[in-house]
C-alpha positions as CSV (number, residue, x, y, z in Angstrom):
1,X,4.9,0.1,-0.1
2,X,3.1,3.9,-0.5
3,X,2.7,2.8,-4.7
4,X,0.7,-0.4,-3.0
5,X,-1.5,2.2,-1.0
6,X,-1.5,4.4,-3.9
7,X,-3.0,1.6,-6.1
8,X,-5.1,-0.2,-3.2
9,X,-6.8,3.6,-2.6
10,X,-7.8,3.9,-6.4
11,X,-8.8,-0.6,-6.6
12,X,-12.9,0.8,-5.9
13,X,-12.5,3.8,-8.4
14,X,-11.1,6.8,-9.8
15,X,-10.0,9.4,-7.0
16,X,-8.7,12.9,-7.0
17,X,-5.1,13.6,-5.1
18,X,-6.6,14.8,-2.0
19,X,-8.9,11.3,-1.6
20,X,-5.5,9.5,-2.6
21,X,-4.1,11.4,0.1
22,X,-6.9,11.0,2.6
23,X,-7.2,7.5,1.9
24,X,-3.7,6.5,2.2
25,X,-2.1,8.9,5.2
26,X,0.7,9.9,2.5
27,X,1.4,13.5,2.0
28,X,0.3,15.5,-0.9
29,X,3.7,16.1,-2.8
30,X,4.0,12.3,-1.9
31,X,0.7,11.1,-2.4
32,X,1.1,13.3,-6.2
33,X,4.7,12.2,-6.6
34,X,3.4,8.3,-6.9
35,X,0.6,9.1,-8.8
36,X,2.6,10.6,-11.2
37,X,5.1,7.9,-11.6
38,X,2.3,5.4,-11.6
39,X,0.9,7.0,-14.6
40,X,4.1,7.3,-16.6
41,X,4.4,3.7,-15.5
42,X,1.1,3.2,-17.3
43,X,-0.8,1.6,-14.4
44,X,-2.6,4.9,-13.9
45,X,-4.2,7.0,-15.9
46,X,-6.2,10.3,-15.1
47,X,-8.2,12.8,-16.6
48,X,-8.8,16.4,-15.8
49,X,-12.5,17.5,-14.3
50,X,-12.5,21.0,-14.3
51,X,-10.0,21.9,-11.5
52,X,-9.7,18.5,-10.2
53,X,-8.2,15.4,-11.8
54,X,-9.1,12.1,-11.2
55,X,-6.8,9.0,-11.2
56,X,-8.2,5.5,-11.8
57,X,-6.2,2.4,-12.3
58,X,-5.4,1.7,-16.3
59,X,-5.6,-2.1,-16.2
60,X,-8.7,-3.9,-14.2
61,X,-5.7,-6.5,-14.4
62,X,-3.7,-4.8,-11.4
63,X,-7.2,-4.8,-8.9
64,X,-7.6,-8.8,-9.7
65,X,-3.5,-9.0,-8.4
66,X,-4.0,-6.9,-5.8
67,X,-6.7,-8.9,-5.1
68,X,-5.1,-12.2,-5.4
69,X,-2.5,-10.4,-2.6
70,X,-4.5,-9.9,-0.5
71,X,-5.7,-13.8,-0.8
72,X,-2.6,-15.1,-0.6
73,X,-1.4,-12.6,2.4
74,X,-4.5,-13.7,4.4
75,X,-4.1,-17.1,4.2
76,X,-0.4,-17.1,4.9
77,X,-0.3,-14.7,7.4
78,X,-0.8,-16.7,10.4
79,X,2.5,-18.8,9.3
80,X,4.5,-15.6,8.7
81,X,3.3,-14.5,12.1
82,X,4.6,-17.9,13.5
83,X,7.6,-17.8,12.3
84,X,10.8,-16.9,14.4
85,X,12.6,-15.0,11.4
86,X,9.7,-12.5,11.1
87,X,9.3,-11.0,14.7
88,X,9.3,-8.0,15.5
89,X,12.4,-6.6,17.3
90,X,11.4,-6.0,21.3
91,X,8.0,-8.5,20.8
92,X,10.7,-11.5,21.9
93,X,12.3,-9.3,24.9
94,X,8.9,-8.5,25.6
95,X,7.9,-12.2,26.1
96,X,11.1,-13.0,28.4
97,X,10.9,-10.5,30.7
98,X,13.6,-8.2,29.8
99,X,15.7,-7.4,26.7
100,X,18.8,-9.1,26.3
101,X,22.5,-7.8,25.1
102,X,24.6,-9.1,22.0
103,X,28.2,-9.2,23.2
């Protein structure tokens, strides 16, 4: 999931680490780690700016499919929410009144 937020983050633009950082809620070494398997990956690329570097996605390819997620997830969202196999442990003990044992 954090190379999705990696990748979302940089979707609008190039970014240095710290936006990447800001952006996403990861840590820096984290935040740097991803970037820099991203980029060996070759679905990011970056370029140095004095003391900064900026990371941009390599392929306008990967925005259009995380675009086309983010379609898909908000149309079928609703039916993932309404389904019993996807809910969240304590939201059904929640609803009953109590929380109930396995034996």
């Amino acid at each position: 999931m954090s190379r999705l937020r990696v990748l979302a983050a940089l979707r609008d633009g190039p970014l240095t680490a710290g936006e990447v950082v800001a952006r996403t809620g990861l840590s820096q070494p984290n935040a740097s780690m991803h970037l820099k398997c991203l980029g060996e990956c070759g679905l990011v690329t970056w370029e140095r700016a004095g003391r900064f570097v900026h990371y941009e996605i390599a392929d306008k390819r990967v925005v259009k499919l995380l675009d086309q997620g983010e379609e898909l997830l908000l149309h079928i969202g609703p039916l993932i929410a309404a389904c019993p196999r996807y809910r969240q442990p304590g939201r059904e003990a929640q609803g009953r009144g109590g929380s109930r044992r396995r034996r």
